[in-house]
C-alpha positions in Angstrom: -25.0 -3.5 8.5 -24.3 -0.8 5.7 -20.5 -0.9 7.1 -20.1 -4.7 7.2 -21.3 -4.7 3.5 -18.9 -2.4 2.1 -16.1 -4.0 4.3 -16.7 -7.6 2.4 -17.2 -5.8 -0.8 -13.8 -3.9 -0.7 -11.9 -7.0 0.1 -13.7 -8.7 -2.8 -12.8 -6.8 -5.3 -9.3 -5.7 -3.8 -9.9 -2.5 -3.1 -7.7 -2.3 0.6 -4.4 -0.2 0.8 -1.6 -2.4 -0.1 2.2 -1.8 0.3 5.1 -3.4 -1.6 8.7 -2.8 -0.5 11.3 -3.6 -2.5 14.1 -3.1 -0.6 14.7 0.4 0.9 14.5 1.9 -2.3 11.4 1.1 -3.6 7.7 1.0 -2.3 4.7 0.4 -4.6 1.6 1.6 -3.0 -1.6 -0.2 -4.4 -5.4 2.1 -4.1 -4.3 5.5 -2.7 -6.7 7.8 -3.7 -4.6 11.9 -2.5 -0.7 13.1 -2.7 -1.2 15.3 0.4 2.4 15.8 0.6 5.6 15.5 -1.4 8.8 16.6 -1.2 12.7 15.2 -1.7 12.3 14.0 2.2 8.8 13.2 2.4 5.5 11.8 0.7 2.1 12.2 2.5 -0.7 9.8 0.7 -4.3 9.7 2.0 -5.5 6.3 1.6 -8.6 4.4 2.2 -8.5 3.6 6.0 -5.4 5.3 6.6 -2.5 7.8 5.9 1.2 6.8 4.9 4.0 8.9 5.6 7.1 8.0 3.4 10.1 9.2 5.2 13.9 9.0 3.1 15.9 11.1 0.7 16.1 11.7 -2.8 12.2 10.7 -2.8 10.8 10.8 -6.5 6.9 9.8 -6.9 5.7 8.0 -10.2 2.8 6.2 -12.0 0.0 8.0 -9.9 -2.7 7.4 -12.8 -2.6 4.0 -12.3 -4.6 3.9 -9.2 -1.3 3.8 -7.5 2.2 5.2 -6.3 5.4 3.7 -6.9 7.3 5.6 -4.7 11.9 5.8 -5.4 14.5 6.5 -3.3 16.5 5.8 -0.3 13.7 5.4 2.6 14.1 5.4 5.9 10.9 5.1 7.8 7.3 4.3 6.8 4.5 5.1 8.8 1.0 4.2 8.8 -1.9 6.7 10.6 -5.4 5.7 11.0 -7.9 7.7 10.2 
């Protein structure tokens, strides 16, 4: 019950993993809560249900106090783990 409760609350109050690609050079990431990785050709982030792996070159990270990731460069492949 305890997990069908916080399900419903998280999607009340937005709090589910949201991605926003603009383009391939350009990918907002909304409620990521670790960088595990980042490099020039990769960014790791640990998110709430799942991991995205960020794939391109010239990969910059920025604006990661804001409860988010905007994420610029040219990206190739995005993919999404669950946990």
């Amino acid at each position: 019950m305890f997990d069908k409760l916080t399900e419903k609350a998280r999607s009340a109050f937005f709090l589910e993993t949201g991605l926003h690609l603009n383009g391939n050079r350009e990918l907002i990431v909304e409620n990521c809560r670790r960088i595990e990785e980042c490099s020039d050709v990769l960014v790791s982030l640990s998110c709430s249900k799942m991991t995205v792996n960020v794939w391109g070159n010239d990969l910059r990270t920025f604006d990661y106090k804001t409860g988010g990731l905007v994420i610029r460069g040219k990206i190739s492949r995005i993919e999404l783990e669950g946990k």
